[in-house]
MARBA-3410 file (N, C-alpha, C, O; in Angstrom, 1 decimal):
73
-0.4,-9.0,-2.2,-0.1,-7.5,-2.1,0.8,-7.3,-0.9,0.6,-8.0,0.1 ~ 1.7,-6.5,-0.9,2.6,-6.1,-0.2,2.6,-4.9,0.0,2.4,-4.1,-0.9 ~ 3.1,-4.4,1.6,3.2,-2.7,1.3,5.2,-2.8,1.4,5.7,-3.6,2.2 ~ 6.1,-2.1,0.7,7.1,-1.8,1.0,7.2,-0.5,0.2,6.3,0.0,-0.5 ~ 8.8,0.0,0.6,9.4,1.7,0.4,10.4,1.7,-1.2,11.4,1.0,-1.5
9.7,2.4,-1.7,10.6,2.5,-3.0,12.2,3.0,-2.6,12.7,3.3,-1.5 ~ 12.5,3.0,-3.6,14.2,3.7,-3.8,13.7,5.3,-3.1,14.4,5.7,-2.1 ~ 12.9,5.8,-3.5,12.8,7.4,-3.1,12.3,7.4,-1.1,12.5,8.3,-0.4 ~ 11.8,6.3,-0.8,11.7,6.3,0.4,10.0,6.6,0.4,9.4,7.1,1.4 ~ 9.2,6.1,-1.0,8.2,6.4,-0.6,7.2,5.2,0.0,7.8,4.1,0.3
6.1,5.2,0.2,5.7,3.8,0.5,4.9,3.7,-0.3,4.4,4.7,-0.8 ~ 4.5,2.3,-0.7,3.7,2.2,-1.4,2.8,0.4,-1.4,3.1,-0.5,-0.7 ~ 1.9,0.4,-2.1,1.1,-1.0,-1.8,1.3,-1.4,-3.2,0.9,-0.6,-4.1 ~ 1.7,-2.2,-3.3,1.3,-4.2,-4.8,1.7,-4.6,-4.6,2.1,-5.0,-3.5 ~ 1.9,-5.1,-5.7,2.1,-6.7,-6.1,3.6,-6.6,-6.7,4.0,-7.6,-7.4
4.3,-5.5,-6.6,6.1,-5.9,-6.9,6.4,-7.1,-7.3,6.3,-8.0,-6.4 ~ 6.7,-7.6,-8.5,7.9,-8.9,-8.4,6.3,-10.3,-9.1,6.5,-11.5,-9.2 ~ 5.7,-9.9,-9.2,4.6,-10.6,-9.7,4.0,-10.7,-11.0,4.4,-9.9,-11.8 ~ 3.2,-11.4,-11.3,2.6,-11.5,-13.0,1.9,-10.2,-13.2,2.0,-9.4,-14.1 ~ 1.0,-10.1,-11.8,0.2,-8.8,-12.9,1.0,-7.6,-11.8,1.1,-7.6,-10.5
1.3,-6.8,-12.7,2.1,-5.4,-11.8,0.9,-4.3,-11.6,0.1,-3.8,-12.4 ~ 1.3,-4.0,-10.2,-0.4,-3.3,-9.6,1.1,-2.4,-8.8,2.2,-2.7,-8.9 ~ 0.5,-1.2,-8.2,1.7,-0.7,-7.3,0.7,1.1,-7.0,0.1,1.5,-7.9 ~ 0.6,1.5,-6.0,0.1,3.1,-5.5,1.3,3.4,-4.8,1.8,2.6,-4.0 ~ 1.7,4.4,-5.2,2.7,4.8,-4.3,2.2,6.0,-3.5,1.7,6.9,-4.2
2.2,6.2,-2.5,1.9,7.2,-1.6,2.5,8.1,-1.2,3.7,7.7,-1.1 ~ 2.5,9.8,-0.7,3.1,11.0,-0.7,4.2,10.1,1.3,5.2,10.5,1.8 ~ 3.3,9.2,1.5,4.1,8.8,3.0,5.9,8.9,3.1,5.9,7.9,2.3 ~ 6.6,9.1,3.2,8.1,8.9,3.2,8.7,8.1,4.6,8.5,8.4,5.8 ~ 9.4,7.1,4.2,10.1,6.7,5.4,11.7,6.2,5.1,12.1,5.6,4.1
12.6,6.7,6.2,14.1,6.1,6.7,14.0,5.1,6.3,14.8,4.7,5.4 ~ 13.2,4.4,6.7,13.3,2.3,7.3,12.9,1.8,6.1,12.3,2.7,5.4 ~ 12.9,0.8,5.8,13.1,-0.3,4.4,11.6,-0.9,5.2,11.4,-1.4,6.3 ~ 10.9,-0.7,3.9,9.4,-1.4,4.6,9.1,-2.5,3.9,8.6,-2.3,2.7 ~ 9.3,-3.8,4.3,8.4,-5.2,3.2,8.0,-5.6,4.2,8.6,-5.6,5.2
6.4,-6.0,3.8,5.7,-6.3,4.6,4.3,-6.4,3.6,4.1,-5.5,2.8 ~ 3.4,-7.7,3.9,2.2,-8.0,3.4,1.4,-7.2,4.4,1.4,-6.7,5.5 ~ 0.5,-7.3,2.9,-0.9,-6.7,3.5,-2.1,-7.3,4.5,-3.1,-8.0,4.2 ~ -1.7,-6.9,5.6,-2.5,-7.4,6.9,-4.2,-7.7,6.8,-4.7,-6.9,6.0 ~ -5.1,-8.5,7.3,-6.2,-8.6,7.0,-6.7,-7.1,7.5,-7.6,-6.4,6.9
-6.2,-6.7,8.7,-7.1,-5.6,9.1,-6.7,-4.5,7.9,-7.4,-3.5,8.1 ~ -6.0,-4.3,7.0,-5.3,-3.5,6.3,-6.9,-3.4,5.1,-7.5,-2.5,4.6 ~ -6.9,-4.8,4.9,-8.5,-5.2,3.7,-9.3,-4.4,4.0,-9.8,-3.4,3.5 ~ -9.4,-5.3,5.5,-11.0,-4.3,6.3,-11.2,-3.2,5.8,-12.2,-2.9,5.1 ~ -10.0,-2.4,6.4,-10.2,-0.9,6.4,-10.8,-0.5,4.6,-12.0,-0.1,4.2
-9.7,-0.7,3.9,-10.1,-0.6,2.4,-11.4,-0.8,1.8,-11.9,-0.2,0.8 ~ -12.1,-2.1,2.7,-13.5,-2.2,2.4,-13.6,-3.2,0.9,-14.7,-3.4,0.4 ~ -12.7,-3.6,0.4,-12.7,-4.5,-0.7,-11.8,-4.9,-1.2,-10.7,-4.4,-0.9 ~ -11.8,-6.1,-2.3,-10.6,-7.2,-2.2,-9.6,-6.6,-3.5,-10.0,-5.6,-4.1 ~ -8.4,-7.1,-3.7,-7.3,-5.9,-4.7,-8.1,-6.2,-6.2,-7.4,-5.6,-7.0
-9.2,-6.9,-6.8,-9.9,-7.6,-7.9,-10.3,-6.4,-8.1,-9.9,-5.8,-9.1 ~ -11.1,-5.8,-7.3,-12.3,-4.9,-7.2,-11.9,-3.7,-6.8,-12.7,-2.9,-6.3 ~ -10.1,-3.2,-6.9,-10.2,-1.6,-6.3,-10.0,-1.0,-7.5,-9.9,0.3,-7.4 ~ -10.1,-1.4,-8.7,-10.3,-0.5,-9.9,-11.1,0.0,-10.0,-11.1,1.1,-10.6 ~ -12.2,-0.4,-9.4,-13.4,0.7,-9.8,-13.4,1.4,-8.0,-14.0,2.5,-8.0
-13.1,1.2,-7.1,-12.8,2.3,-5.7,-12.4,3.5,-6.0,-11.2,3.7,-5.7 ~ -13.1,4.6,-6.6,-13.1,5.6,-6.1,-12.0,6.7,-5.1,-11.7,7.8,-5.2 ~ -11.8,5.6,-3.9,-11.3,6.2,-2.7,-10.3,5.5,-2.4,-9.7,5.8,-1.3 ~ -9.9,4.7,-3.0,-8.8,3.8,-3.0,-7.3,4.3,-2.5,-6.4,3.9,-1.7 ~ -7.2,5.5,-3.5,-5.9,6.2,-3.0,-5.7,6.5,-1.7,-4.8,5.9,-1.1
-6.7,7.7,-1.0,-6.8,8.0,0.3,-7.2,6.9,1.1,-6.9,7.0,2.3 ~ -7.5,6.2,1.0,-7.4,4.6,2.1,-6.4,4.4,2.4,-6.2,4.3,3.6 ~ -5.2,4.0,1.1,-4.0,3.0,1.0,-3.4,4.5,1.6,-2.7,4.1,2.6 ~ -3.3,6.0,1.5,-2.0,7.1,2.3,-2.8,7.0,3.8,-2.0,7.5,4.6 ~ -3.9,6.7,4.4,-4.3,6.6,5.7,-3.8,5.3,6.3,-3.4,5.3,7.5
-3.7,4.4,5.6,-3.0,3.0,6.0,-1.5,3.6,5.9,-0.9,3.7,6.9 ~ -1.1,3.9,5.0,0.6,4.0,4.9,1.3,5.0,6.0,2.6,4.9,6.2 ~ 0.7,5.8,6.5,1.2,6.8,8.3,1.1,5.7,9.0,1.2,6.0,10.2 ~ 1.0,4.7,8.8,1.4,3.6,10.5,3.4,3.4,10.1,4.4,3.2,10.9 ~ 3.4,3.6,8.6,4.5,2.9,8.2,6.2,4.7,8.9,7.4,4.8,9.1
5.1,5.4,8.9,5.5,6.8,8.9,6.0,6.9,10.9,7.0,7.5,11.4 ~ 5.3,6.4,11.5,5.6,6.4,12.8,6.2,5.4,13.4,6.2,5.3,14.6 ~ 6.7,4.7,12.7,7.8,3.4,13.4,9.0,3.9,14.2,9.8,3.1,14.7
END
């Protein structure tokens, strides 16, 4: 899992470029070209592994609370 910035500048978290295509894109917007993996402390926060966020409920609002770090660079 990776977080980087679409064409629109938005941000978003998957698995881009991979067998199984997974991807959230988030309302965050950024200037800067973001690739970059998904940090352990990034898991933590989420509270569960990318197998198991289909059934997370809260998944969305986690991954746009993680993606404002990407917003203040």
């Amino acid at each position: 899992m990776q977080w980087y910035s679409n064409e629109s500048g938005y941000i978003c978290l998957g698995s881009k470029g991979h067998f199984s295509q997974f991807e959230i894109t988030t309302p965050i917007k950024t200037t800067e070209k973001v690739q970059q993996a998904l940090a352990p402390e990034d898991l933590a926060y989420i509270g569960s592994y990318p197998e198991d966020w289909s059934r997370d409920s809260d998944l969305q609002a986690k991954v746009e609370v993680l993606a404002q770090k990407f917003s203040q660079q």
